[in-house]
Residue frames as qw, qx, qy, qz and C-alpha x, y, z in Angstrom:
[[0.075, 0.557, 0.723, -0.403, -70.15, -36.34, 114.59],
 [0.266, 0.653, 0.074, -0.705, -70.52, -33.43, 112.16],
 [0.112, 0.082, -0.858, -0.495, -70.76, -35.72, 109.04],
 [0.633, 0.151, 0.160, -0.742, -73.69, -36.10, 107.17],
 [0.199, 0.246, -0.871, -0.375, -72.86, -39.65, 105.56],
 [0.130, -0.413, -0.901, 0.011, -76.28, -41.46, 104.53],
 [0.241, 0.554, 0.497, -0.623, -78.31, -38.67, 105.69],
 [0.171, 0.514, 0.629, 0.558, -80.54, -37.30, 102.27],
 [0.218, -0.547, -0.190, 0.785, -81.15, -33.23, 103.11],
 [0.223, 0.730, 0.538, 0.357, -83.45, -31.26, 101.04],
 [0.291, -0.266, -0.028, 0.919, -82.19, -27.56, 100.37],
 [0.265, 0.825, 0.435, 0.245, -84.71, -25.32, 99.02],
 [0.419, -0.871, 0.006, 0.256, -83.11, -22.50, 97.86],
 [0.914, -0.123, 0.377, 0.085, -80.69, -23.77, 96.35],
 [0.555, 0.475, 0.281, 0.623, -79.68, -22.11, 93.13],
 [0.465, 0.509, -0.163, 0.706, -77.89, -19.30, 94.70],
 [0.357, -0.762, 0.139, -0.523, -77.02, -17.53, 97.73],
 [0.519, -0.467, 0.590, -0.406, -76.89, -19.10, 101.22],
 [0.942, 0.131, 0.231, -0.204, -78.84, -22.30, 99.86],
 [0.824, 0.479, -0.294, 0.076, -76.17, -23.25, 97.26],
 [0.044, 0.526, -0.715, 0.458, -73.10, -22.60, 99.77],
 [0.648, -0.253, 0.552, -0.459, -75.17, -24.99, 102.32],
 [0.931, 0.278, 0.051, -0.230, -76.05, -27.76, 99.47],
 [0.615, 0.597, -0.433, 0.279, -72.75, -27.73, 98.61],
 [0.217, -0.497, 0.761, -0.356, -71.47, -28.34, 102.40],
 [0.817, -0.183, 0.499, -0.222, -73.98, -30.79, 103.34],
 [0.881, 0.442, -0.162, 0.042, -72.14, -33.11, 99.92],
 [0.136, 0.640, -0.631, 0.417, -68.81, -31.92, 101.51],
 [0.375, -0.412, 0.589, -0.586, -69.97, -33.51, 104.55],
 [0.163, -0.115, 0.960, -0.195, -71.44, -36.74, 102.79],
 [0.378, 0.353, 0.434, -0.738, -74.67, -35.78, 102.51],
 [0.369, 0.492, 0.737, 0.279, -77.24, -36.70, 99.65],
 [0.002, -0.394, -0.087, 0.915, -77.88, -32.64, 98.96],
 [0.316, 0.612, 0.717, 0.111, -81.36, -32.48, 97.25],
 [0.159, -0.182, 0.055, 0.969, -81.29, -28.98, 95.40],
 [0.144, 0.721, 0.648, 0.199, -84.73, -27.85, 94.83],
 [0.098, -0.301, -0.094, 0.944, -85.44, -23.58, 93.79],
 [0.328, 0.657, 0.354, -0.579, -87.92, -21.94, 92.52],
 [0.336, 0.703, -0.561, -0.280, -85.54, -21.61, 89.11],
 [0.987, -0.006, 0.157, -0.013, -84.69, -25.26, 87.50],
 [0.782, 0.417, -0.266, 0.380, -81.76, -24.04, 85.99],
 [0.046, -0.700, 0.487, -0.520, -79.97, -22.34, 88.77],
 [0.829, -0.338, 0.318, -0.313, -80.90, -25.73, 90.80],
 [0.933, 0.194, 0.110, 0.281, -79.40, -28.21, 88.39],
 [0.507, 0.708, -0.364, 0.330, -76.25, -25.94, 88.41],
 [0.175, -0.705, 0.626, -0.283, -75.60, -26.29, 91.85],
 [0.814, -0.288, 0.434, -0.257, -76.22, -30.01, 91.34],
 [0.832, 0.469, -0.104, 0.276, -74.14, -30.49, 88.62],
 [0.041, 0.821, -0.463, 0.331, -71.39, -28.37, 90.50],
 [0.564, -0.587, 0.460, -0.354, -71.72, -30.94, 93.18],
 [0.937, 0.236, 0.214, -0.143, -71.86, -33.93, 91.10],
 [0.635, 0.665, -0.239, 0.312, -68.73, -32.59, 89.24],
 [0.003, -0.768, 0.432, -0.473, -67.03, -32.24, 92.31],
 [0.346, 0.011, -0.936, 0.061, -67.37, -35.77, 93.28],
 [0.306, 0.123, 0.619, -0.713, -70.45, -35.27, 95.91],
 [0.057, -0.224, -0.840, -0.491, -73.84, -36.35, 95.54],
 [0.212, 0.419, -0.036, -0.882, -76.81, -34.24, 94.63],
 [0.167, 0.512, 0.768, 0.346, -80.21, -34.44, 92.33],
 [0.051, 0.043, -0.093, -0.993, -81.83, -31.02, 91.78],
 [0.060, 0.520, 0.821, 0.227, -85.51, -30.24, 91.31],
 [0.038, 0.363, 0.182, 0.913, -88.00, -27.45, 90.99],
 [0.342, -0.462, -0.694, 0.434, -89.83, -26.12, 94.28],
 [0.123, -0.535, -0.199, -0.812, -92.58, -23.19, 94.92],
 [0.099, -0.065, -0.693, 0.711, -92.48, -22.83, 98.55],
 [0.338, 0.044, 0.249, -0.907, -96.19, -21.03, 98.39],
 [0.737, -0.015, -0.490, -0.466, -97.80, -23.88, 96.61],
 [0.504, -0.435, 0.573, -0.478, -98.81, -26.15, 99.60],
 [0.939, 0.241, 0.149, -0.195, -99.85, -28.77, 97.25],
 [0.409, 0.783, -0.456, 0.101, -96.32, -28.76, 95.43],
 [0.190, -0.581, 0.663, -0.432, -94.25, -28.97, 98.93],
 [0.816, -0.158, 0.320, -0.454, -96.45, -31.62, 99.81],
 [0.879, 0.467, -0.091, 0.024, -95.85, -33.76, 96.43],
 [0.641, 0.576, -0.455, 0.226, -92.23, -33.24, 96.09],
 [0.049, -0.474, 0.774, -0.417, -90.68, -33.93, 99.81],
 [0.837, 0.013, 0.392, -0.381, -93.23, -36.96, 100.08],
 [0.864, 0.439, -0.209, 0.132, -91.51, -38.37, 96.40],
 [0.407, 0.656, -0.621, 0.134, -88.19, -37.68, 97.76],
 [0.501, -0.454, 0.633, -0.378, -88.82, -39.36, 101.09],
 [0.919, 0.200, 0.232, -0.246, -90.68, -42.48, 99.18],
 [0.602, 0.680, -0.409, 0.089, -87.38, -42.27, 96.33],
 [0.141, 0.538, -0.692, 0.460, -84.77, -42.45, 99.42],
 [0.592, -0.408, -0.687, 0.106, -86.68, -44.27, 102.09],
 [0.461, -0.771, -0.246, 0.364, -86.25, -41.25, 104.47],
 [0.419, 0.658, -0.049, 0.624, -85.36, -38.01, 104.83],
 [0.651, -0.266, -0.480, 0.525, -83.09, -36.82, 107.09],
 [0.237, -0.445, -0.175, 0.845, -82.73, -33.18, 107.00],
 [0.240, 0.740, 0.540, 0.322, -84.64, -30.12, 105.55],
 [0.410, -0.214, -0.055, 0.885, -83.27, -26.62, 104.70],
 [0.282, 0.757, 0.471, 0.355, -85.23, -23.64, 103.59],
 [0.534, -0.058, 0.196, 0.820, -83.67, -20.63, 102.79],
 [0.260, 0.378, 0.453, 0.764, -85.61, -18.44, 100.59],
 [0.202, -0.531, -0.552, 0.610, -86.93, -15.01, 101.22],
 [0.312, 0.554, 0.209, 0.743, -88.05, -11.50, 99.55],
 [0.228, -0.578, -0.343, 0.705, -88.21, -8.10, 101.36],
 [0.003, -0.847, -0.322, -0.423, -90.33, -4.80, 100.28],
 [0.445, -0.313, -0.405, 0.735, -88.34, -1.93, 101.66],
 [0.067, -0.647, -0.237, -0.721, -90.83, 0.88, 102.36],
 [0.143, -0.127, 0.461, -0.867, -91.83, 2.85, 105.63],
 [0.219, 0.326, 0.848, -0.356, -95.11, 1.28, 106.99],
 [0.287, 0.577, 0.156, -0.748, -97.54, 4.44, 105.80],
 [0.507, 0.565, -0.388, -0.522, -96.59, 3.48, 102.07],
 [0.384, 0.002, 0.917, -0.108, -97.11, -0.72, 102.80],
 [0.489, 0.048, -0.510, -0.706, -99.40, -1.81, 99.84],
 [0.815, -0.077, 0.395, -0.418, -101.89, -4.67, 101.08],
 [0.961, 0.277, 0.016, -0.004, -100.68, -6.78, 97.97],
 [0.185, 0.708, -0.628, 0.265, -96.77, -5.94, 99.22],
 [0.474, -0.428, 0.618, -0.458, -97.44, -7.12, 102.67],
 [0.921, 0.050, 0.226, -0.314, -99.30, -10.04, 101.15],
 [0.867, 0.382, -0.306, 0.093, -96.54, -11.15, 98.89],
 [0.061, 0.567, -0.621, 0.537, -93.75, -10.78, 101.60],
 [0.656, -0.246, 0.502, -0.507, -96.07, -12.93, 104.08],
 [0.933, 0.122, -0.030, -0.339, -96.86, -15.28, 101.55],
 [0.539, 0.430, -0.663, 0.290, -92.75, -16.54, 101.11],
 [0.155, 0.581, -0.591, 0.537, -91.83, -15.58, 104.22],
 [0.382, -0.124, 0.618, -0.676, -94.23, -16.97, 106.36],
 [0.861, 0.206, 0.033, -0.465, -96.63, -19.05, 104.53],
 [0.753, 0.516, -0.363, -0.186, -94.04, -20.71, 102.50],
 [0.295, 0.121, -0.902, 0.291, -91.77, -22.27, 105.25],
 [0.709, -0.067, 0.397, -0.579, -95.19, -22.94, 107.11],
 [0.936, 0.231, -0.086, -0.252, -96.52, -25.14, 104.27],
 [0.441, 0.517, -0.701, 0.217, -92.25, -26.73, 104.58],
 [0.239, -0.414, 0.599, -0.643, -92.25, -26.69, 107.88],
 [0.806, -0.039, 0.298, -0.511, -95.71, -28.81, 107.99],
 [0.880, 0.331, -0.170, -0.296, -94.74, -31.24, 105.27],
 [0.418, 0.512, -0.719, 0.215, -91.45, -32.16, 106.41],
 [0.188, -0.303, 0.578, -0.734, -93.05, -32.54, 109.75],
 [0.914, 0.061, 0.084, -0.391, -95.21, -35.38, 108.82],
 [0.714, 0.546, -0.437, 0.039, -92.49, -36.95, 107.39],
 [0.182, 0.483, -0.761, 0.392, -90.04, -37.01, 109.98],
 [0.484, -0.265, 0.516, -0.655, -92.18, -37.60, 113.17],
 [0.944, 0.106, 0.086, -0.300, -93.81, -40.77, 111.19],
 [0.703, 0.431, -0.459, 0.330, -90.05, -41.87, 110.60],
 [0.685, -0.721, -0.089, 0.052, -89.08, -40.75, 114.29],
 [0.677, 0.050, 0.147, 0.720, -85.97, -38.93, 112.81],
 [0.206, 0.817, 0.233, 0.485, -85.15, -35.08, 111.19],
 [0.375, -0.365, -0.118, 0.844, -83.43, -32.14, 111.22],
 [0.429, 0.763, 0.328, 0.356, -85.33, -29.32, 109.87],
 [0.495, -0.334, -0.146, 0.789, -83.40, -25.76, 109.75],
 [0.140, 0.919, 0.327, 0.170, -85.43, -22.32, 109.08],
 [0.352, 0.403, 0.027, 0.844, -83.89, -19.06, 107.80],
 [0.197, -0.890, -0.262, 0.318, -84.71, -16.16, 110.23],
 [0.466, 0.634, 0.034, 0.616, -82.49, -13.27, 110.47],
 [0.329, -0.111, -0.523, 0.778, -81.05, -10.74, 112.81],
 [0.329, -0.352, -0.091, -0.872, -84.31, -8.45, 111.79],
 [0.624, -0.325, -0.710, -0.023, -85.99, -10.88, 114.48],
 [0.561, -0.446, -0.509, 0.476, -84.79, -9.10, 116.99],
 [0.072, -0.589, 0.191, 0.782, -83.76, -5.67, 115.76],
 [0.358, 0.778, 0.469, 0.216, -85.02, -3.31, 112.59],
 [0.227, -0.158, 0.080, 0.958, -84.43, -0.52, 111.09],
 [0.448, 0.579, 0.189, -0.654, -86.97, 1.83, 108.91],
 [0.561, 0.426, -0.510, -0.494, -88.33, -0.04, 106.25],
 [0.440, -0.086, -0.894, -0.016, -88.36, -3.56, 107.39],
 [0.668, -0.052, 0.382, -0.637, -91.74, -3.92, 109.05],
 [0.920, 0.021, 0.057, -0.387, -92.90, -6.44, 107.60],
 [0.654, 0.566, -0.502, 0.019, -89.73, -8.36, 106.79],
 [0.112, -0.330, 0.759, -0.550, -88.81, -8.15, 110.65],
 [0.859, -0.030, 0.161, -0.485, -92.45, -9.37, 111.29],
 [0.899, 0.221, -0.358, -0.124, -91.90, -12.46, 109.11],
 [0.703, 0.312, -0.621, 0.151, -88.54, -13.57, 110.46],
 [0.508, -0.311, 0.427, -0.680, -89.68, -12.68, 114.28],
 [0.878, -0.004, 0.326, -0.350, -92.80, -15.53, 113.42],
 [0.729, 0.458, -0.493, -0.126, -90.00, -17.89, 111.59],
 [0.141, 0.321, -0.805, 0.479, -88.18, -18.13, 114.35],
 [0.470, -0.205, 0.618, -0.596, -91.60, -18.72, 116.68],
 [0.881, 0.114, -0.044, -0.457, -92.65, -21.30, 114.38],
 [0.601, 0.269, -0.733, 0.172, -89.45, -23.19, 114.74],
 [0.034, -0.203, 0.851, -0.484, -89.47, -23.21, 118.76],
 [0.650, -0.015, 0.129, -0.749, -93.06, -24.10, 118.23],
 [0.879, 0.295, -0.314, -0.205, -92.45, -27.04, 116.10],
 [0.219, 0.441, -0.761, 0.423, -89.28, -27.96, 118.37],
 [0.433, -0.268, 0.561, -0.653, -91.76, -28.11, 121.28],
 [0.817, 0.101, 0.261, -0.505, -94.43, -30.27, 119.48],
 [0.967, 0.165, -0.182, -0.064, -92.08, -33.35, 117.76],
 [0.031, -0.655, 0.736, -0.167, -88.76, -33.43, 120.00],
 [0.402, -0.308, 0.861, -0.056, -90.07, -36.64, 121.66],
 [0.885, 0.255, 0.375, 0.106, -90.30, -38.14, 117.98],
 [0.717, -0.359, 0.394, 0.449, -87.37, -37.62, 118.16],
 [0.410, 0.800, 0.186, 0.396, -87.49, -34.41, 115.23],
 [0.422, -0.519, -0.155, 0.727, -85.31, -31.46, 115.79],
 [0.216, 0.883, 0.414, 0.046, -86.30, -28.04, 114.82],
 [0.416, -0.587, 0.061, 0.691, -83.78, -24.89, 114.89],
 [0.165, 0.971, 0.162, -0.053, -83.07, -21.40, 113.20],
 [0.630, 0.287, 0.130, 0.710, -80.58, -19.78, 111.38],
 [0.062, 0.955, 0.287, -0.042, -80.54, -16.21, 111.65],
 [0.677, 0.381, 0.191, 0.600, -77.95, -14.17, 109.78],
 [0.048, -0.781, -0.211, 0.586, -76.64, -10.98, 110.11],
 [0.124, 0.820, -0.348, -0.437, -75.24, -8.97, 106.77],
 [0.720, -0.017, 0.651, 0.241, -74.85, -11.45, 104.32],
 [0.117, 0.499, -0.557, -0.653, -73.70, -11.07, 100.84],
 [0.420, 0.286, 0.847, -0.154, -76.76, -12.45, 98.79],
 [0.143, 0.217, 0.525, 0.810, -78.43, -11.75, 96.03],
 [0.202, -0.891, -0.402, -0.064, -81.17, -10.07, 98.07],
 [0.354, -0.788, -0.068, 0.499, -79.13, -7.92, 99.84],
 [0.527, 0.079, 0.306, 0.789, -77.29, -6.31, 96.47],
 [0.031, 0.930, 0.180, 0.319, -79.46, -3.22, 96.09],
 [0.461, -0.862, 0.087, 0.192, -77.25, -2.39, 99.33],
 [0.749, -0.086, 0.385, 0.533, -74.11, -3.63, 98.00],
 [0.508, 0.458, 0.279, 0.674, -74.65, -1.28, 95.17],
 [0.110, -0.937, -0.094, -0.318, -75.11, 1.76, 97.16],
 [0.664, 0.080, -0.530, 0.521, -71.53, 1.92, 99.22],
 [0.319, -0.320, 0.499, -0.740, -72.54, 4.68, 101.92],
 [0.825, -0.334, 0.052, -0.454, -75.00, 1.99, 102.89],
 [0.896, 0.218, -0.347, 0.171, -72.93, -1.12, 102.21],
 [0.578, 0.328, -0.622, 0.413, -70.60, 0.31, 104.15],
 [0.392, -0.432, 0.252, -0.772, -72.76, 1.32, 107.14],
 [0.973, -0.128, -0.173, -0.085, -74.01, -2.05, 107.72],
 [0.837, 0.159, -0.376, 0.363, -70.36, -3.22, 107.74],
 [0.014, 0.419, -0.440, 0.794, -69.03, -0.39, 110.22],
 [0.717, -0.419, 0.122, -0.544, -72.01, -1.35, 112.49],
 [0.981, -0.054, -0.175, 0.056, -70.72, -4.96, 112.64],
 [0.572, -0.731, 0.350, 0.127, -67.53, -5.51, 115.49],
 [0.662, -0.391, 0.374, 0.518, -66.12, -7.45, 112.93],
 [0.099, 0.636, -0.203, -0.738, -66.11, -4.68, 109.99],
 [0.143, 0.206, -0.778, -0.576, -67.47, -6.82, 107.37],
 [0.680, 0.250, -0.310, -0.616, -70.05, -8.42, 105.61],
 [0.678, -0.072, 0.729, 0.056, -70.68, -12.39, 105.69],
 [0.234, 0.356, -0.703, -0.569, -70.24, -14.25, 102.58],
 [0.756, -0.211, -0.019, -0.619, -72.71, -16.49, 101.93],
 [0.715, 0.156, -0.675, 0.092, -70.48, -19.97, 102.30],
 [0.108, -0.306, 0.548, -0.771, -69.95, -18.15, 106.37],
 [0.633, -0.166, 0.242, -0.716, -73.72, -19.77, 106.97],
 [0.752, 0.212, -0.479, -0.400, -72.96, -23.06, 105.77],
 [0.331, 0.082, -0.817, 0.466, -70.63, -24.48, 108.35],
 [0.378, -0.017, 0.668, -0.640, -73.55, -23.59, 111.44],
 [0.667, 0.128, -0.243, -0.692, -76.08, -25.23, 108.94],
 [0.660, 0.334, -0.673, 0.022, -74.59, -28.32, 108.55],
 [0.096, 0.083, -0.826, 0.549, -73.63, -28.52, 112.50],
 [0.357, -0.013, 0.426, -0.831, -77.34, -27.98, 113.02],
 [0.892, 0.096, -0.267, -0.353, -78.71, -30.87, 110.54],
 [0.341, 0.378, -0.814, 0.279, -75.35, -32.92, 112.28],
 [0.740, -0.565, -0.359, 0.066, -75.90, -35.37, 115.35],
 [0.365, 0.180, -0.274, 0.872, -72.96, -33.02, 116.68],
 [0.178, -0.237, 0.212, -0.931, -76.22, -31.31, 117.68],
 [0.214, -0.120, -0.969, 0.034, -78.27, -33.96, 119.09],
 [0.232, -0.666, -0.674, 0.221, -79.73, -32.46, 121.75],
 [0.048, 0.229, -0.066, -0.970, -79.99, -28.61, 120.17],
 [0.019, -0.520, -0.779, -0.349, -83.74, -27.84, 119.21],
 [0.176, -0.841, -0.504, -0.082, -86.12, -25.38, 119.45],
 [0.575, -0.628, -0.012, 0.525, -83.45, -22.62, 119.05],
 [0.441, 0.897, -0.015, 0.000, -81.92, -19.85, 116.93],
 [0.713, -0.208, 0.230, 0.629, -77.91, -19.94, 115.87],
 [0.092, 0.981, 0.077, -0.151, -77.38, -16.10, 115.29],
 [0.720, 0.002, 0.377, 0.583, -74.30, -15.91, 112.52],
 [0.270, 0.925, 0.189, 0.187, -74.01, -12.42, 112.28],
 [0.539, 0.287, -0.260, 0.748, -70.32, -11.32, 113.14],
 [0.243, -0.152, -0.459, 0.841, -71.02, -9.50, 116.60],
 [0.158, -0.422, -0.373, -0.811, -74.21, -7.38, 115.07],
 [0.610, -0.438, -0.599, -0.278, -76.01, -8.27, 117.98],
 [0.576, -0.391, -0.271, 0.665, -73.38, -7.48, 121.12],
 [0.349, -0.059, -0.129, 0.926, -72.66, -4.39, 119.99],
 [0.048, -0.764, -0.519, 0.380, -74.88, -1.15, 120.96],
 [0.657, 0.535, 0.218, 0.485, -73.07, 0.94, 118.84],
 [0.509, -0.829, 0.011, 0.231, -71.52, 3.20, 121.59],
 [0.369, 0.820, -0.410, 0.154, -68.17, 5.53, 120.34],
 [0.853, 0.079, -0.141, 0.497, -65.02, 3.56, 121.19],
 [0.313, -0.936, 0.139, 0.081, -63.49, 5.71, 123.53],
 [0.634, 0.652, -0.408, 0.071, -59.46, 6.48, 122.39],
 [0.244, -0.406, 0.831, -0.293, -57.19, 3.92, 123.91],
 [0.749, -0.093, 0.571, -0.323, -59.53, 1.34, 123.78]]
């Protein structure tokens, strides 16, 4: 039931990070793994990785903010394949500043990925499926959905209204027979997150805050991806799978000795 054989699963994203570790399961799993990124060559590498690795995989080039784009290219792949089964989207950027020092044309480009750009997914896949009466789509949130620190206003913002635009979209095509559902990471090793990485008092603050003292890797997000485009999750929709190693339980209260 967590095989993806026959199913045809558009990753955007793809050429590096979370997205490529996921493209590369759903082929593990069977899957048709459509890499599409902003970057053509970092796309055709992870579809040539897959291809070389017996799985199958086609690559292409995708600008989440261009509504016209999104529109065009998951409409060709659905028409190419006869149907598409699943849709991933991944990508993100973050501006880390303290509100007070927020440019208007920060906020705007941070809104325009984060929020605009799996709208305009979100919508196009969402014609697709519901007129097929199939689909898994799976949005990126994050643990900043729930919790923040200083500096991620607007980042938290965005993956807050990622997450309400999946149970939104969960509500309005379950009974055609679409499912909708959220990812939401905690500490992931990504090529956003390396500014931290290169500072180690932060890098390692993050990782002390987390019960289990580490960092995810980014391959750690592929296995709930995969169960969430799976019929293993049939009747899961309109929901968030938080894959953040404990970040969330703990309150960060001293550990009293003995315990």
């Amino acid at each position: 039931m967590f095989r993806l054989d026959g199913k045809v699963v558009a990753v955007i994203g793809a050429g590096g990070g979370i997205g490529a570790s996921v493209a590369t399961a759903v082929a593990q799993q069977g899957g048709h793994a459509v890499c599409l990124d902003v970057k053509a060559d970092t796309a055709a590498d992870t579809a040539h990785a897959i291809t070389a690795d017996g799985g199958q995989a086609e690559h292409g080039v995708l600008d989440i903010t261009d509504e016209a784009a999104v529109t065009a290219c998951l409409d060709g792949l659905a028409q190419a394949h006869g149907h598409l089964d699943g849709l991933v989207c991944t990508p993100a950027i973050n501006v880390r500043k303290p509100i007070s020092k927020y440019t208007g044309a920060e906020f705007d480009k941070v809104v325009a990925v984060n929020l605009r750009g799996n709208f305009n997914v979100l919508m196009a896949a969402g014609r697709i499926m519901t007129a097929q009466k199939s689909g898994s789509v799976v949005l990126f949130s994050s643990i900043r959905s729930i919790v923040t620190e200083p500096g991620q206003s607007v980042y938290s913002m965005t993956k807050a209204g990622i997450l309400q635009l999946a149970k939104s979209a969960a509500t309005e095509w379950a009974t055609s027979g679409v499912r909708v559902n959220a990812v939401g990471p905690g500490v992931t090793e990504t090529p956003l997150t390396a500014p931290i990485k290169a500072v180690p008092d932060w890098y390692d603050a993050y990782a002390n805050k987390n019960p289990m003292n580490r960092w995810a890797t980014a391959d750690e997000m592929a296995g709930p991806t995969v169960f969430l485009l799976s019929d293993a999750a049939s009747y899961v929709t309109g929901t968030i799978l938080y894959v953040d190693g404990g970040w969330l339980a703990a309150d960060g209260r001293f550990t009293p000795p003995g315990m």
